[in-house]
N, C-alpha and C positions, 0 to 999 in steps of 0.2 A: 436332454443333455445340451441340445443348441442353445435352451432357454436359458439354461445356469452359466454357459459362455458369457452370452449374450450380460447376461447381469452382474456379471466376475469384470466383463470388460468396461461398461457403465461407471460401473463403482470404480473401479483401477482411474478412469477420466475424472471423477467429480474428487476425488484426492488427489490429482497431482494436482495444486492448485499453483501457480507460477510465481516466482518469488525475486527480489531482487534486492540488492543493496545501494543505496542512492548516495548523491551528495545533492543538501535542495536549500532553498532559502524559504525562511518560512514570510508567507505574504497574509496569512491573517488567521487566527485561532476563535473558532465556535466554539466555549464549553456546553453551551446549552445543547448543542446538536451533538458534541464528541466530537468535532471533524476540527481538520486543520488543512488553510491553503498552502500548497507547496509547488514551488516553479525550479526546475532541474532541468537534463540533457535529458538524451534521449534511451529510452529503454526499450532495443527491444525484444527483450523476452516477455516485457509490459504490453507488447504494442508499440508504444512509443516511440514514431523513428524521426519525431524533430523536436525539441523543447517543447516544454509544455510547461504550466500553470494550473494545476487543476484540485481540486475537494478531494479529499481522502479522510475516510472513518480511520478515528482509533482504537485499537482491542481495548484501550486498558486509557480513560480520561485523565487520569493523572500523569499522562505523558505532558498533556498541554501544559501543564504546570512548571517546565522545569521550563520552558522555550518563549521566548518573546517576536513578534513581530521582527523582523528585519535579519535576524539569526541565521546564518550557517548551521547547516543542521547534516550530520548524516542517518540514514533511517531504513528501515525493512521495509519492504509493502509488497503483499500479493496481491493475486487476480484472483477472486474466488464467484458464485453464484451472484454475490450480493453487491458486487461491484469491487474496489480497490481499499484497502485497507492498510493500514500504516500498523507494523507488528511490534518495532524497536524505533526508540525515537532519541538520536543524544546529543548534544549543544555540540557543535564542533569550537574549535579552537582559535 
């Protein structure tokens, strides 16, 4: 019984994975990798408790497509096993 707690509660941790919605500028787009740089405030349900500049994977590379260097961008990104991930990615205004 301990055992199956023990592995109910594991699993309950590796699914919350942490989630936020941003406003960021985008500072440089990898298609080849899938990643995109993005510099914003502080998040921190991220971590993140002072600006930051940093690489973020995208689910889905046709995101990079719609967004150019220099763009106001607002965006999804969790925390998961495999580092930070950008979920929704949309040209701000």
């Amino acid at each position: 019984m301990a055992g199956g707690a023990l592995l109910m509660g594991l699993l309950a941790t590796v699914a919350a994975a942490q989630q936020a919605t941003l406003i960021g500028e985008v500072k440089k787009i990898d298609e080849s990798s899938g990643s995109i740089t993005l510099k914003h405030g502080p998040v921190p349900s991220l971590g993140f408790k002072e600006d930051v500049t940093m690489v973020y994977e995208v689910s889905d590379r046709a995101m990079l497509k719609q967004v150019k260097v220099g763009d106001t961008v607002k965006f999804e990104a969790e925390s998961g096993d495999s580092g930070f991930t950008v979920t929704k990615l949309q040209k701000g205004r």
